[in-house]
MARNU-121643 format. One line per 8 residues: number of its first residue (from 1); their letters; for each residue z, y, x of C-alpha. Coordinates in steps of 0.02 Angstrom, whole numbers, plus 50000, padded with zeros to 5 digits. Example, Ala and Ser with C-alpha at 12.3 -4.5 7.8 and 13.67 -1.06 7.14 Angstrom:
1 = as = 50390,49775,50615 ~ 50357,49947,50684
***
This chain:
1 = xxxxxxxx = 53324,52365,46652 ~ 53500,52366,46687 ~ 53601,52269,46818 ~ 53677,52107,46731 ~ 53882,52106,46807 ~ 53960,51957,46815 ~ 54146,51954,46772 ~ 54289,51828,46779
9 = xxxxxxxx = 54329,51783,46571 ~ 54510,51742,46505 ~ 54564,51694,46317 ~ 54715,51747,46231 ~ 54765,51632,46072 ~ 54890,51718,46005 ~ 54943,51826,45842 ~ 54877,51979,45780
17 = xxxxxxxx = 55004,52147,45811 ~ 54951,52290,45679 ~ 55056,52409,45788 ~ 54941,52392,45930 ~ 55098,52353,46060 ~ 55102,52162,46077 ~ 54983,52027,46031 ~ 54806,51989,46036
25 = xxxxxxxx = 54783,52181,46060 ~ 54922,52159,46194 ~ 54820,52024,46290 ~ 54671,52120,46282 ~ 54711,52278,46339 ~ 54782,52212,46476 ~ 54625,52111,46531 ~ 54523,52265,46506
33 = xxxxxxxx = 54666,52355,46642 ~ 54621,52203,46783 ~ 54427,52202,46728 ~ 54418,52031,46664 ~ 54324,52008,46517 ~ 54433,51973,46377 ~ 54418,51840,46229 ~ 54544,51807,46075
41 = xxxxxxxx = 54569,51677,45953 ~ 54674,51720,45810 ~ 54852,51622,45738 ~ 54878,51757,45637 ~ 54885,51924,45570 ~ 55045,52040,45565 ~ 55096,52192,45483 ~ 55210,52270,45589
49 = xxxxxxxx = 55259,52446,45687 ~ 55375,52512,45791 ~ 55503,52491,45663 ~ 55482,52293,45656 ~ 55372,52167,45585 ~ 55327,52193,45403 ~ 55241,52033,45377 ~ 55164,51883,45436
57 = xxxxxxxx = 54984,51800,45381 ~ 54935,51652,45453 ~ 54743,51612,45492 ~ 54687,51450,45402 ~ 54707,51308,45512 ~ 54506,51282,45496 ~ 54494,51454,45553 ~ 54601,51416,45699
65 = xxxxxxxx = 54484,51274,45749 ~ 54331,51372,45724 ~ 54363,51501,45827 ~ 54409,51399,45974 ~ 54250,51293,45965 ~ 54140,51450,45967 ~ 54221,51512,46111 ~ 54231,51328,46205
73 = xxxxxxxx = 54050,51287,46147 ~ 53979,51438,46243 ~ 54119,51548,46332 ~ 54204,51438,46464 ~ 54350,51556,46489 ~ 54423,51547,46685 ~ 54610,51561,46608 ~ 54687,51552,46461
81 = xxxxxxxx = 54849,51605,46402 ~ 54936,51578,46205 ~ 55063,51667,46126 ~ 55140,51673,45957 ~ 55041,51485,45906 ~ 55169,51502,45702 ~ 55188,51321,45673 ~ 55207,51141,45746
89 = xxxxxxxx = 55026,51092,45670 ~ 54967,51238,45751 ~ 54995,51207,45913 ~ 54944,51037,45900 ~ 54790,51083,45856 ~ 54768,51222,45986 ~ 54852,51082,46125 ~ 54689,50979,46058
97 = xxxxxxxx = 54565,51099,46080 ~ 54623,51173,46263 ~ 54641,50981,46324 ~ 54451,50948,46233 ~ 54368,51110,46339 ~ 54467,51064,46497 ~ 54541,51252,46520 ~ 54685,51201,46651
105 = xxxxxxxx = 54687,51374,46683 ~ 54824,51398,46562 ~ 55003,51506,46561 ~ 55091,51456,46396 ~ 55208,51606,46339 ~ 55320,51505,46222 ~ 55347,51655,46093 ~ 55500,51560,46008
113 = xxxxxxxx = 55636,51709,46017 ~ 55616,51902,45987 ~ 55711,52024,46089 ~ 55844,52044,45933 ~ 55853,51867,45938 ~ 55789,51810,45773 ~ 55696,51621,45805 ~ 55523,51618,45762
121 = xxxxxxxx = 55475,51452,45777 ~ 55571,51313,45684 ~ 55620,51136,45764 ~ 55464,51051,45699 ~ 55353,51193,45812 ~ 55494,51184,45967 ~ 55450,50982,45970 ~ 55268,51018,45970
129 = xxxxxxxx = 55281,51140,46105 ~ 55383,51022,46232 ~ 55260,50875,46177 ~ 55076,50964,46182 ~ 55092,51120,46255 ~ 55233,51081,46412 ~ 55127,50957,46485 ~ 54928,51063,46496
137 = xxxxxxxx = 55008,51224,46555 ~ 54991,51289,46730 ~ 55119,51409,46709 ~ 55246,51444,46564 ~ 55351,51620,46552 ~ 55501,51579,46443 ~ 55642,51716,46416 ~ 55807,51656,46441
145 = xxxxxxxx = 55836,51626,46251 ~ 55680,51518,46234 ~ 55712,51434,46411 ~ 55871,51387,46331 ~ 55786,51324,46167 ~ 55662,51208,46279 ~ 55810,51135,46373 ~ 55935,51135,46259
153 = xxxxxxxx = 56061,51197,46390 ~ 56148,51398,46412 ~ 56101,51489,46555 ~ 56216,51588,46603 ~ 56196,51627,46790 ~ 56087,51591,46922 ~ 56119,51403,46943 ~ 56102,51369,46766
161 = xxxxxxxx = 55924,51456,46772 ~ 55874,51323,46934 ~ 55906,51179,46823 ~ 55843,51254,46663 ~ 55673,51269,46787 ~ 55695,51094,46855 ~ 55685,51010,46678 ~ 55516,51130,46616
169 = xxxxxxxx = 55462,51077,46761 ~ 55483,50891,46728 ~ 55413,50943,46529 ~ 55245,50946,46636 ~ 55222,51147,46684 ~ 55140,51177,46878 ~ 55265,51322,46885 ~ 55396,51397,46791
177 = xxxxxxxx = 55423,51595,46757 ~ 55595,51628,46665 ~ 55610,51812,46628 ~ 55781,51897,46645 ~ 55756,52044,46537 ~ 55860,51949,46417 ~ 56028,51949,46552 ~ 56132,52134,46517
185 = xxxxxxxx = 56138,52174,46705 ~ 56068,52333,46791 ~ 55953,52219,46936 ~ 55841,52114,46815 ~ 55784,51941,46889 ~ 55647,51823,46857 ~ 55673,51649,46933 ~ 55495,51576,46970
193 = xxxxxxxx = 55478,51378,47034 ~ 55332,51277,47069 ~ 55433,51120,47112 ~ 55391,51152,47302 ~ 55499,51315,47283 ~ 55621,51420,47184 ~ 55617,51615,47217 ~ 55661,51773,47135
201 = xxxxxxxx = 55584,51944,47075 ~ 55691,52090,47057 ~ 55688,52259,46992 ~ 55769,52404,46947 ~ 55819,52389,46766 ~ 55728,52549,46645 ~ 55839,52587,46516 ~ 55711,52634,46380
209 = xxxxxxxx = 55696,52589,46219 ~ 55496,52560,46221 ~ 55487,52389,46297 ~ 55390,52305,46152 ~ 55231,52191,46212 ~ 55342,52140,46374 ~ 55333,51949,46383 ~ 55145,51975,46312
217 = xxxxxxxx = 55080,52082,46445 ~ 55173,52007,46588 ~ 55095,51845,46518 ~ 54914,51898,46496 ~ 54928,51984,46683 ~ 54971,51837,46776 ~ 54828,51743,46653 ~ 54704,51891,46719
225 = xxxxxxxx = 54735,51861,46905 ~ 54734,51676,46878 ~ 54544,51696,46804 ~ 54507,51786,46975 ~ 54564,51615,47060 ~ 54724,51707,47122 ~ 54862,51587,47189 ~ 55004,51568,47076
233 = xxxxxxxx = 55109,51683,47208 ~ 55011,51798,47195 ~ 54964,51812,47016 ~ 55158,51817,46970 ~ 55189,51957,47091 ~ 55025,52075,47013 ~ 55095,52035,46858 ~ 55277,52081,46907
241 = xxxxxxxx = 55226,52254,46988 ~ 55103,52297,46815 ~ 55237,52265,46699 ~ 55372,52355,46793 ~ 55256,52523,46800 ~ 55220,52494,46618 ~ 55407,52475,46545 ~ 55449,52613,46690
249 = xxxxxxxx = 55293,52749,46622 ~ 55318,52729,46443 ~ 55230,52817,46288 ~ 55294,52887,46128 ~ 55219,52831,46006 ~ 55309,52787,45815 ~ 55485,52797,45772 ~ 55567,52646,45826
257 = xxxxxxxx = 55544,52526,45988 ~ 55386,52570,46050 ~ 55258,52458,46171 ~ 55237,52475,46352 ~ 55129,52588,46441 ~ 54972,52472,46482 ~ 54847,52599,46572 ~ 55014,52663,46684
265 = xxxxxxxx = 54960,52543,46818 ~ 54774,52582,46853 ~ 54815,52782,46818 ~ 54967,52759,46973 ~ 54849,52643,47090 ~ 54690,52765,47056 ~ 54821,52925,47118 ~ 54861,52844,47263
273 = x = 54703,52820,47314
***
């Protein structure tokens, strides 16, 4: 009979990426990199590639619910992060079910603005997000567009992003990522506050065109550390150093902007060894 392995479980509610380079498939390819065991619940389902997004199908809102009653009815995840959540209705509904199964474990990546800068979510969803999201999440990772869309203020500079961190903060959020990838400058920073403390992570920037699945993977990191009861310090840092190998060790794969290199982490680590 074989030995029985217990393993630290996190959730991903989130959309569907056809490509393979963001999304659910995102999320869970970076669990499977830290060895949690990995869980989705689907928003919806997209067509899209390298190229761009193609299309966008969302789940039935029963659907929605369904799923995350079968997973909160016998898989208690230990964190829980959501991503692309489509409409206002939807993320009341997911804000109900998260607040229902007590996951506090939870890093909200507000997926409101792509990279080119097209919104995705309209006011109706924004509201939601400040109202029943905000206020349940242990961490949120806004980009410096959606940061901006949460506020309502520009942030321009470096005390723009303290304030911008000081009013999520007051939305609710434990702690505050906001992601400088946005910013054109060659250092990029991400300010981090827990209301206690404001501090900074900086790299190198990697000019490379394959940086699709970013704010996903950094996301679903820190929400793998956090299921292994890592301290928010901690868990931002990990998730800092595996996205920074993974933009910097990219693969070619399609024609246009393709994803991040998620098994460039474990494959460095295991050679140093």
């Amino acid at each position: 009979m074989g030995q029985l392995i217990k393993v630290c479980k996190a959730l991903t509610i989130a959309g569907s990426d056809s490509g393979g380079g963001a999304g659910i498939q995102a999320d869970l390819k970076t669990f499977q990199e830290f060895g949690v065991y990995g869980m989705s619940v689907l928003t919806a389902v997209t067509a899209q590639n390298t190229q761009g997004v193609q299309g966008v199908y969302p789940v039935p809102l029963a659907g929605l619910e369904q799923q995350l009653i079968s997973i909160g009815s016998d898989l208690k995840p230990d964190a829980v992060k959501t991503g692309m959540l489509f409409s206002g209705e939807y993320i009341e509904r997911t804000a109900y079910y998260i607040e229902k199964f007590g996951w506090n474990n939870l890093v909200v990546d507000p997926v409101m603005v792509a990279k080119g800068g097209a919104t995705l979510l309209g006011n109706e969803a924004l509201e939601a997000m400040k109202k029943h999201m905000l206020p349940l999440a242990k961490v949120i990772t806004p980009n410096v567009p959606e940061a901006e869309a949460l506020t309502g203020m520009e942030i321009t500079n470096d005390e723009a992003g303290r304030e911008a961190a000081r009013i999520l903060l007051d939305k609710g959020a434990d702690c505050v990522v906001i992601k400088g990838g946005h910013l054109e400058e060659e250092l990029v920073t991400d300010l981090v506050s827990n209301g206690d403390k404001i501090w900074e992570l900086v790299d190198q920037r990697v000019y490379t065109k394959n940086t699709h699945g970013t704010g996903c993977t950094l996301s679903a990191a820190l929400t793998a550390e956090l299921a292994y009861g890592k301290t928010i310090e901690s868990a931002v840092q990990n998730a800092k150093n595996f996205i920074q190998i993974a933009i910097a060790h990219g693969i070619d794969v399609g024609s246009g902007h393709g994803p991040v290199n998620h098994f460039a982490y474990r494959r460095i680590l295991h050679e140093q060894l």
